[in-house]
N, C-alpha and C positions, 0 to 999 in steps of 0.2 A: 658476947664478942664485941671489942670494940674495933670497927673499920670505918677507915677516913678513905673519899678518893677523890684523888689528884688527875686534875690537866697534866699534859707534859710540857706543851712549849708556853713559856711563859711565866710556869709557876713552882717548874723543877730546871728545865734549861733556858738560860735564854732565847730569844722568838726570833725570827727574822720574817722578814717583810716578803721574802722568794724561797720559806719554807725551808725546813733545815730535810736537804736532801743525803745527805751523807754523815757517816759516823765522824768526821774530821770536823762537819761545823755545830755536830752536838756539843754546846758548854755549859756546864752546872751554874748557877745561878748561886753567887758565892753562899755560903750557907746553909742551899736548900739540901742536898746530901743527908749532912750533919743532922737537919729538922728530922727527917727521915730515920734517920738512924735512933734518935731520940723517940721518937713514935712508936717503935720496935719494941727500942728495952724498956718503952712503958704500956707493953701488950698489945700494941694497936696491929692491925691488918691493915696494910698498907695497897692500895689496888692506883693500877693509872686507868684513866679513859682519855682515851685523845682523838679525835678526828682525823685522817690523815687520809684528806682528799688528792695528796700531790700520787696515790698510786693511781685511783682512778682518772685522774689528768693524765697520767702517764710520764709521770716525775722521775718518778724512781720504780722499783721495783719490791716485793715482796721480801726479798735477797737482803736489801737494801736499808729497808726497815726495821729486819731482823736485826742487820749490824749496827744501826743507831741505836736497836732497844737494848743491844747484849753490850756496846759500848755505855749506855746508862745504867744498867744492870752489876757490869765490872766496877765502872767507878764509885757508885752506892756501897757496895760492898768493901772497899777502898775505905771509904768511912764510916764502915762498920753498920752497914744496914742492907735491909731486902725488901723488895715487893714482892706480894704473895699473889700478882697479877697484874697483865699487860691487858687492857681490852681495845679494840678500836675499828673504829668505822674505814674501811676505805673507797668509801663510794666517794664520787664528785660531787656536790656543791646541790647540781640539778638532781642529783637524784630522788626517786621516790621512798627508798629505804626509811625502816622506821627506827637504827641506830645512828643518824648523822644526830649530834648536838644542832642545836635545841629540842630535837624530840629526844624524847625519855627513854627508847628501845637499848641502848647500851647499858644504862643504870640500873634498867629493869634485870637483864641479863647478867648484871654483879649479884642484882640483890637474890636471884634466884640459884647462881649458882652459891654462895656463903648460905643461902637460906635464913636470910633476912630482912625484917622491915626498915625500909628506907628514912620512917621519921623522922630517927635523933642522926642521921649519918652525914657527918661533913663532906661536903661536894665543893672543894675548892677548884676557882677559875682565875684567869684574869679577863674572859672575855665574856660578852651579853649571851652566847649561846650555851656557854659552860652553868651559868646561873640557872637560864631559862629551865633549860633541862634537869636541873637539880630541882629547884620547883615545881616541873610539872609530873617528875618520880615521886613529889612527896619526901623529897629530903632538903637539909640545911645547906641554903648557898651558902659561900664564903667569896667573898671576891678578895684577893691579893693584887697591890696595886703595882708589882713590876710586872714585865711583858706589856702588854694590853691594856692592864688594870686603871692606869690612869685617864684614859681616854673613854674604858668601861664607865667607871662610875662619873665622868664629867656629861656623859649621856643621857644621866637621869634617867633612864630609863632601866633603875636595881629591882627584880622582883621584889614584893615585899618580905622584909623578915632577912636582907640577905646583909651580912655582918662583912666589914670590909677591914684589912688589917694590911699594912707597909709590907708584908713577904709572907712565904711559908715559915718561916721562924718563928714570925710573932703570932701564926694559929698554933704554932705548935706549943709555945708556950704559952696561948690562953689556955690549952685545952689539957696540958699535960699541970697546971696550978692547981 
C-alpha cells in the first residue's frame, strides 16, 4: 500500500497566523486539491495529521472542526479526490500528550491503524514540528515551502534526509514520475 501524509494548514489550505477557526476561512491552497486527487488515481492513501491546538485553547469547538474538515473534505471531492483519513491532536501547546507534532504519537497511530511501516512513507509539512515528528516515526520528511515552509527551511534547522519541494504538486509529481 502506498500512503503519503499531509499537514493541513499550510500544505493543503492556506495557514493563517490566528488559526483557521471556521469553515468560511478554510482555503485550498491553489493546486493542492487537484495533487490530491492525482495521488488517488495513482493508488495512494491519502491520510491528514494536523495539530489543532485552537480546541484545547478553547478556539473553537469539536462542532467546529468537524465543519472545516467536512468543508475540505467536499471540496477535494470537488476535484475529484478523497482522504482515507483525518487524525489530529487537540490538546494545547503545554500539553503532555504524546500525539502533539513533533512528537511521533499521531504517526504512530496512522501507521498502526493501515498496519504499516513508517520507513518509505512521505510526511509532508511546512513547519519544523511536522518534520520533526516524521523523523522521529521513522518516516520521510518533506518540507513544502508555502504556509510556513519558507521560514521552515530558512531555520536550518531540516532534520536530516528531509527533501523540500515549492508545494504539494511538485511531491506529487516527484513521487507519482
Amino acid at each position: 500500500m502506498k500512503l503519503i501524509v499531509l499537514d493541513r494548514d499550510g500544505v493543503i489550505n492556506v495557514d493563517s497566523g490566528q488559526y483557521i477557526k471556521s469553515p468560511e476561512e478554510w482555503k485550498p491552497i491553489p493546486g493542492a486539491l487537484e495533487a490530491i486527487a492525482r495521488l488517488n488515481q495513482w493508488g495512494w492513501r491519502v491520510v491528514v495529521a494536523t495539530n489543532q491546538s485552537g480546541i484545547g485553547r478553547g478556539l473553537f469547538g469539536m462542532d467546529t472542526l468537524n465543519a472545516i474538515n467536512d468543508r475540505m473534505v467536499k471540496s477535494l471531492a470537488q476535484a475529484g479526490g478523497r482522504l482515507d483519513g483525518i487524525f489530529f491532536c487537540p490538546h494545547a501547546a503545554d500539553s503532555t500528550c504524546d500525539c502533539r507534532k513533533p512528537k511521533p504519537g499521531m504517526l504512530l497511530q496512522i501507521a498502526e491503524r493501515y498496519n504499516v511501516e513508517l520507513a518509505d512513507v512521505p510526511c509532508v509539512g511546512d513547519g519544523l514540528r511536522d518534520l520533526q515528528a516524521a523523523a522521529a516515526a521513522g518516516a520521510q520528511p518533506y518540507l513544502v515551502l508555502t504556509g510556513k515552509g519558507e521560514a521552515t527551511q530558512a531555520s536550518g534547522e531540516l532534520p536530516l534526509g528531509t527533501l523540500v519541494y515549492p508545494d504539494l504538486d511538485a511531491v506529487v509529481a516527484a513521487l507519482t514520475a
